[in-house]
VMD Tcl script that builds the backbone (N, CA, C; Angstrom):
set m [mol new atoms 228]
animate dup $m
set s [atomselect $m all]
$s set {name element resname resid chain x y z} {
  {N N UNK 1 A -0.580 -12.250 2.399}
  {CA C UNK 1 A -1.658 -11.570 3.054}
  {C C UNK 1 A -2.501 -10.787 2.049}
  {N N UNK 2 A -2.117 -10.128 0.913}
  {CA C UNK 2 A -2.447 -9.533 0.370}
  {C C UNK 2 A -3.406 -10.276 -0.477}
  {N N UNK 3 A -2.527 -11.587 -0.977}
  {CA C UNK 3 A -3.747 -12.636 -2.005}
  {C C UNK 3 A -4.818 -12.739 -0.901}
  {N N UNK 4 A -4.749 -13.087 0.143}
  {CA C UNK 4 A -5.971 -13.297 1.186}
  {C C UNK 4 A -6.854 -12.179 1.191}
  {N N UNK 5 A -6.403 -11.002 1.276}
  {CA C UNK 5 A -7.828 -9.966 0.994}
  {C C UNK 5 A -8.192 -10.291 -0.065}
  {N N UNK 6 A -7.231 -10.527 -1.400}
  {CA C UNK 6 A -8.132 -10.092 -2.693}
  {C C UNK 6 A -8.793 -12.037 -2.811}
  {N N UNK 7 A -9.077 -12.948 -2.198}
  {CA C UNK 7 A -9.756 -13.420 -2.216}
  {C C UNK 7 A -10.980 -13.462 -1.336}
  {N N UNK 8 A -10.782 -12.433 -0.272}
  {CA C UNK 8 A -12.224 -12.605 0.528}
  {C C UNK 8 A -12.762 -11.345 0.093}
  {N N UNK 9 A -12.264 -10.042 -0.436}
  {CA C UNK 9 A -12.905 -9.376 -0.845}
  {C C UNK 9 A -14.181 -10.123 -2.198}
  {N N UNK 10 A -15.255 -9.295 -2.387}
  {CA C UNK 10 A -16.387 -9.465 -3.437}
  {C C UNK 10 A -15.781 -8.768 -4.701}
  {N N UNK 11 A -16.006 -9.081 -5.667}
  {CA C UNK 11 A -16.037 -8.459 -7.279}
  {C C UNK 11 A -16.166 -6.580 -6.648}
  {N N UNK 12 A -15.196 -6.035 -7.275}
  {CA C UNK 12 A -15.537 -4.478 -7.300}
  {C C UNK 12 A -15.073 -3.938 -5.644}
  {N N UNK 13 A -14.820 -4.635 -4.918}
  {CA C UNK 13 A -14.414 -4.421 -3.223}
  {C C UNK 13 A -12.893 -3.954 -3.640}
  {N N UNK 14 A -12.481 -2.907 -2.604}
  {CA C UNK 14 A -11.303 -2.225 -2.658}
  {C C UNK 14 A -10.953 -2.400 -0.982}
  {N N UNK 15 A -9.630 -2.197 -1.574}
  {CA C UNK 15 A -8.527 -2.825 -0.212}
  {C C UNK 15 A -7.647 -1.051 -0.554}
  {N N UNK 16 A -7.691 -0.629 0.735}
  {CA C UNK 16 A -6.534 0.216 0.767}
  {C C UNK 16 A -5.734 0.431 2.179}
  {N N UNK 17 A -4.808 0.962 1.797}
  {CA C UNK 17 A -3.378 0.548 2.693}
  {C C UNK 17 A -3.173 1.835 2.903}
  {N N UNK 18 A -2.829 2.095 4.144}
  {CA C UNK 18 A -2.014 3.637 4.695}
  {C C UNK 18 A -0.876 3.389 5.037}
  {N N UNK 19 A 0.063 3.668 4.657}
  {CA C UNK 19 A 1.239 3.419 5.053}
  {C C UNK 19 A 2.345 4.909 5.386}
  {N N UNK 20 A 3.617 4.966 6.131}
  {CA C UNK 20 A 4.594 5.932 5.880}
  {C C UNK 20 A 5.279 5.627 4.880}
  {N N UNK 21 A 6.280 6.808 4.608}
  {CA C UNK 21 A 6.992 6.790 3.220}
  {C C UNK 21 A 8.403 5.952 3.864}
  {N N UNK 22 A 8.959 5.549 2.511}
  {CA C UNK 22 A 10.244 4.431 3.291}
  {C C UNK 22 A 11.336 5.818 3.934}
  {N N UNK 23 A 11.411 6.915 3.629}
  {CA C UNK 23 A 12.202 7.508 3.777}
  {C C UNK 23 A 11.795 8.393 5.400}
  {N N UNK 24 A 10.985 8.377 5.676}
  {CA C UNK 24 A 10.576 8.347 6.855}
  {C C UNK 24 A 10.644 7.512 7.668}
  {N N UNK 25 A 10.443 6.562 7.465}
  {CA C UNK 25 A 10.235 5.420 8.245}
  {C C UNK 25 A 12.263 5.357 8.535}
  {N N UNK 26 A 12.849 5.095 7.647}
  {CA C UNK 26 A 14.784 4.961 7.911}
  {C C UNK 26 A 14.944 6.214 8.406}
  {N N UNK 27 A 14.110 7.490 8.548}
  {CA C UNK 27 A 14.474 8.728 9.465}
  {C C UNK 27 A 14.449 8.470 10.911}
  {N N UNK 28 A 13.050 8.008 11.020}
  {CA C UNK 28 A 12.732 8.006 12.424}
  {C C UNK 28 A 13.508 6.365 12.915}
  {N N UNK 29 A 14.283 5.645 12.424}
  {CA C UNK 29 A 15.403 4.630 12.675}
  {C C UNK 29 A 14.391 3.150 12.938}
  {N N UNK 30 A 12.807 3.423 12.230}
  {CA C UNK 30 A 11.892 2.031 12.889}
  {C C UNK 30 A 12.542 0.834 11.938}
  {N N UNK 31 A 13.175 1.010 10.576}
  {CA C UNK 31 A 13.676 0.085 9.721}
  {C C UNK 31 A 14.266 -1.212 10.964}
  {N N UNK 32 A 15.313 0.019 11.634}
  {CA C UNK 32 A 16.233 -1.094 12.347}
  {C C UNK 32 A 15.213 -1.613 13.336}
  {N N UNK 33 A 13.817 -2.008 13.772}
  {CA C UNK 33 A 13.231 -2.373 14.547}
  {C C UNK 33 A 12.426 -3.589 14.261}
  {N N UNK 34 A 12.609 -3.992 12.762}
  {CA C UNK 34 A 11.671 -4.529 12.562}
  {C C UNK 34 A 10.480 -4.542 11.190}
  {N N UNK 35 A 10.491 -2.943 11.006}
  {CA C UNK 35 A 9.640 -2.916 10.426}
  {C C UNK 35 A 10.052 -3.331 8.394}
  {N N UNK 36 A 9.483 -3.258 7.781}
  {CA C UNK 36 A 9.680 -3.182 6.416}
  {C C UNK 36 A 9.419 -1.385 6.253}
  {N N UNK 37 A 10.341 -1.217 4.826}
  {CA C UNK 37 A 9.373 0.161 4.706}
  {C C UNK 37 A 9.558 -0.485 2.986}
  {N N UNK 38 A 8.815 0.134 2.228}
  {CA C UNK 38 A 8.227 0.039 1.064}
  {C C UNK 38 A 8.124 1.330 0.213}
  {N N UNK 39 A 8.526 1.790 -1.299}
  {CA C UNK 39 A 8.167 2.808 -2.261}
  {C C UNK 39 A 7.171 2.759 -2.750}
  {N N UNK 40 A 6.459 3.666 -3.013}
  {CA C UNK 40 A 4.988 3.478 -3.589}
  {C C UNK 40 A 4.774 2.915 -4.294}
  {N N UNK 41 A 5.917 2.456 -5.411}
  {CA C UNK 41 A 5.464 2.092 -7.014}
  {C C UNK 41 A 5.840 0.475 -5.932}
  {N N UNK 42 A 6.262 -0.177 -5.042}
  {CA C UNK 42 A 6.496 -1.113 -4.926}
  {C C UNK 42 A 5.353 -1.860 -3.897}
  {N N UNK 43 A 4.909 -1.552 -3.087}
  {CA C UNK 43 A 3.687 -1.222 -2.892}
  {C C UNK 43 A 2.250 -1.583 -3.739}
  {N N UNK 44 A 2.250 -0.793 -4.973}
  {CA C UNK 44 A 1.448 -1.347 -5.938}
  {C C UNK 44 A 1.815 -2.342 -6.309}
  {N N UNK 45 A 3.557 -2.612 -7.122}
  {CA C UNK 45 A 3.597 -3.800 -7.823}
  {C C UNK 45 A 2.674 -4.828 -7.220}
  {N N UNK 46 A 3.062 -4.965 -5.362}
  {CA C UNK 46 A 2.313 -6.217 -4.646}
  {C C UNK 46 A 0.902 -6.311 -4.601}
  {N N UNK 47 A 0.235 -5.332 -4.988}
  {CA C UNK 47 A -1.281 -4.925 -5.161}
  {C C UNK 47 A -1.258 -5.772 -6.541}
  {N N UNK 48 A -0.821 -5.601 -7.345}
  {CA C UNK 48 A -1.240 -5.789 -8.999}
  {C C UNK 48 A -0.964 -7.394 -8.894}
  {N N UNK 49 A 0.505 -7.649 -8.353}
  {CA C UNK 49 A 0.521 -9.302 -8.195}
  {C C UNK 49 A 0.003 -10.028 -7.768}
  {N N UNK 50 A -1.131 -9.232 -6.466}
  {CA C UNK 50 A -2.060 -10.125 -5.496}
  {C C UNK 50 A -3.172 -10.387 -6.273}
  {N N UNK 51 A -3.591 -9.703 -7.663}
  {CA C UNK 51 A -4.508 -9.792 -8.599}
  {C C UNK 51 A -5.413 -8.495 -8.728}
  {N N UNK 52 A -5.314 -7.434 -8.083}
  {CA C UNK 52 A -5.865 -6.689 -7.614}
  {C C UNK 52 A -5.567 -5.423 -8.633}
  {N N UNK 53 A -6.999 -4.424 -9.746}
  {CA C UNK 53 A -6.488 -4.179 -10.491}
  {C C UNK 53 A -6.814 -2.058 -10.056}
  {N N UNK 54 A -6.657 -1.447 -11.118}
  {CA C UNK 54 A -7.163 -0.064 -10.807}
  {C C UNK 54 A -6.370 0.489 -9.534}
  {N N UNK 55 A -4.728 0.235 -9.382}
  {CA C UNK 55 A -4.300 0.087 -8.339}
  {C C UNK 55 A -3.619 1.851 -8.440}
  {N N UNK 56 A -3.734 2.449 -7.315}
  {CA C UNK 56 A -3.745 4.155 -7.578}
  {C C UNK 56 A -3.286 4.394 -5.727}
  {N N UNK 57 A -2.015 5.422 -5.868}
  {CA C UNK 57 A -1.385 5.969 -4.960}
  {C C UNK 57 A -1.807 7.413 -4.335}
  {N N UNK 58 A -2.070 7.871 -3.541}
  {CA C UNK 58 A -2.323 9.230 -3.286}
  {C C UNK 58 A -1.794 9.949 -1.921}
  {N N UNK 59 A -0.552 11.047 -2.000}
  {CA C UNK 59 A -0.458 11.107 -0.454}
  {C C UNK 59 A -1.327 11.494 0.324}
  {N N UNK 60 A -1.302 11.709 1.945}
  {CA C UNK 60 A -2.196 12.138 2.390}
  {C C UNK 60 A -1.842 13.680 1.894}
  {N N UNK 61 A -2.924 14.729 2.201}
  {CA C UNK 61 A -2.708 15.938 1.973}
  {C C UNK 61 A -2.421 16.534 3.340}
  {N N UNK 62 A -2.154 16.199 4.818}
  {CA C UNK 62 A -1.437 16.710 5.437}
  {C C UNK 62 A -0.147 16.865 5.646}
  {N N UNK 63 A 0.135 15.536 5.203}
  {CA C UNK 63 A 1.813 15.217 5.633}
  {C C UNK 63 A 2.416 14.563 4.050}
  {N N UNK 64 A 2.487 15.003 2.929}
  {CA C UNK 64 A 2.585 14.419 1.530}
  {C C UNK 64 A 3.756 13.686 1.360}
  {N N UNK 65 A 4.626 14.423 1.734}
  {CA C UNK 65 A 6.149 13.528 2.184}
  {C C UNK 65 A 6.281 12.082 2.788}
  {N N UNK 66 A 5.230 11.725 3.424}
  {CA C UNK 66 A 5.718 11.057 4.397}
  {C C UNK 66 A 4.385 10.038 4.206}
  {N N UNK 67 A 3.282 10.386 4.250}
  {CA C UNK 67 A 2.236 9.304 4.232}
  {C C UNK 67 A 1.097 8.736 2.900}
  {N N UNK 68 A 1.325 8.056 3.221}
  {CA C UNK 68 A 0.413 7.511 1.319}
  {C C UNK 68 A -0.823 6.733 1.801}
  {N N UNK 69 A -1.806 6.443 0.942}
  {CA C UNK 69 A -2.728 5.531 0.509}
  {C C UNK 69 A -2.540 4.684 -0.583}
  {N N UNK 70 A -2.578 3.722 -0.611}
  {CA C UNK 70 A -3.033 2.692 -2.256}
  {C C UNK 70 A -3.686 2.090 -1.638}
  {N N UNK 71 A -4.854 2.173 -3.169}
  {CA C UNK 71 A -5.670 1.435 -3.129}
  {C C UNK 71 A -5.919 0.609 -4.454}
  {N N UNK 72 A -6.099 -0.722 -4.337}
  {CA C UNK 72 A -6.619 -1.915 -5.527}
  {C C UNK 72 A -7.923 -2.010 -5.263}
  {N N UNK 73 A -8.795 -2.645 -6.217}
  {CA C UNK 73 A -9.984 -2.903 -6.314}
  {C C UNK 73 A -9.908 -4.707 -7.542}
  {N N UNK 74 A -11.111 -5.318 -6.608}
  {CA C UNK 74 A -10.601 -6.920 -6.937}
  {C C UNK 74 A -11.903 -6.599 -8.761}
  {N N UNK 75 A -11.312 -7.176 -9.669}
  {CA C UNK 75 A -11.989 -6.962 -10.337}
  {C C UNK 75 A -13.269 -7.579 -10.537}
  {N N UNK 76 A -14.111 -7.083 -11.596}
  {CA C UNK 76 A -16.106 -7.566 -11.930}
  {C C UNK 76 A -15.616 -9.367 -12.162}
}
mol reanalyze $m
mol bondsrecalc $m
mol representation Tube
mol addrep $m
């Protein structure tokens, strides 16, 4: 899915992802439901492998623990 954005995105187009933290996510028990949960640095790796470069993590500033952004940008 991820190669699929960074091919319909344009040169310089950024893809970013909101996600919870994995350790939240196995708190509130959604792991066992189904879901994936993911670490930030792992997260990027799949950003950088989808081709996608300038790839940068930031929590939110309400909830820092628990919720992130990354974002890649497809390169010029």
């Amino acid at each position: 899915m991820l190669a699929e954005c960074h091919r319909v995105l344009c040169p310089g187009g950024r893809l970013v992802i909101g996600y919870a933290s994995k350790a939240y996510l196995e708190r509130q028990g959604l792991t066992q439901h189904g879901f994936t949960a993911y670490e930030t640095g792992e997260v990027e790796a799949l950003l950088k492998a989808a081709g996608f470069a300038a790839v940068s993590t930031r929590d939110r500033g309400d909830r820092p623990e628990q919720t992130f952004c990354t974002c890649g940008v497809v390169p010029a």
